[in-house]
C-alpha positions in Angstrom: 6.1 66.9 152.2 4.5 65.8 155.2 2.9 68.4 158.2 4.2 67.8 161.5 1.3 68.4 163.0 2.5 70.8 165.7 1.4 74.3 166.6 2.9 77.3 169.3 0.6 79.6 170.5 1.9 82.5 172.2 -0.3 83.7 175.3 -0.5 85.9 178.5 -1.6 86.0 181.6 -1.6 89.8 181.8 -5.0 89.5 179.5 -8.0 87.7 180.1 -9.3 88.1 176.9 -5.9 86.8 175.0 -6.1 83.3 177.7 -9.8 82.5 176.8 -8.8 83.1 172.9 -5.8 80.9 173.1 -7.3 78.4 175.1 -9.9 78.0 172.6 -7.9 77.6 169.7 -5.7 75.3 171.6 -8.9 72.9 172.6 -9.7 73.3 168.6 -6.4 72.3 167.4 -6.0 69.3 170.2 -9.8 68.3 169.0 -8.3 67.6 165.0 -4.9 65.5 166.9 -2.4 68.4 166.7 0.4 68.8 169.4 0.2 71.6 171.0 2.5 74.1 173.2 1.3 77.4 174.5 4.1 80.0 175.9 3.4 82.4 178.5 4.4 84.4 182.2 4.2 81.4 185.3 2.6 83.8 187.5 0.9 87.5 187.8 3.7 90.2 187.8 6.2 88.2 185.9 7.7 90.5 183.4 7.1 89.1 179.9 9.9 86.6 178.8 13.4 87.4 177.1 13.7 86.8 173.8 16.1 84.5 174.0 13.4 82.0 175.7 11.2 82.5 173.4 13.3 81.4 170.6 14.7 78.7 172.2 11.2 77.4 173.0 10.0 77.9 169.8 13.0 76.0 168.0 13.0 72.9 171.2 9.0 72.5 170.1 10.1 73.1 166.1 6.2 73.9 165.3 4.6 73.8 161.9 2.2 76.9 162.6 3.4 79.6 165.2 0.2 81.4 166.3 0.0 84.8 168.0 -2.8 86.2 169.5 -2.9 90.0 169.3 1.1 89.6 168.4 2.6 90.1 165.1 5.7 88.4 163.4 7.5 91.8 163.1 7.2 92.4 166.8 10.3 90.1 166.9 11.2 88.5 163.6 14.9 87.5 164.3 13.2 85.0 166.8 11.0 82.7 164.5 12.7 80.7 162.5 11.9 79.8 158.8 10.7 76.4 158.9 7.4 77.6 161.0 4.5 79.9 159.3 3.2 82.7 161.3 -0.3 83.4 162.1 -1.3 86.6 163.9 -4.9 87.1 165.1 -6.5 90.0 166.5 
């Protein structure tokens, strides 16, 4: 089986701390010739998303690795679908 080499990062705006951690593995994962997609809010005061946009940018990327920074797979598990692994850090 070959890896697409593809990886969704879930971030927000609403933390400082959560941006500069994402960024970070982003620039890492860009650095070894990974795609790369990070979700978040546009703009300060934006409510966070629906699911339903989640999921459908999660399945229009179709990532390898979903990552989630201080978010865990069973926050929402009917969005991810099965084909991507889910990594939490905290």
């Amino acid at each position: 089986m070959i890896l697409d080499k593809r990886v969704f990062m879930i971030s927000s705006i609403h933390s400082s701390c959560i941006q500069h951690q994402v960024r970070d593995y982003a620039h890492g994962f860009r650095q070894i010739g990974w795609d790369v997609e990070v979700f978040r809010e546009r703009w300060p005061g934006e409510p966070p998303a629906p699911a339903r946009v989640l999921a459908e940018s999660v399945l229009w990327f179709r990532p390898s690795i979903i990552l989630g920074v201080d978010y865990a797979r069973g926050q929402n598990p009917e969005l991810y679908p099965l084909f991507s692994s889910f990594v939490s850090v905290v």
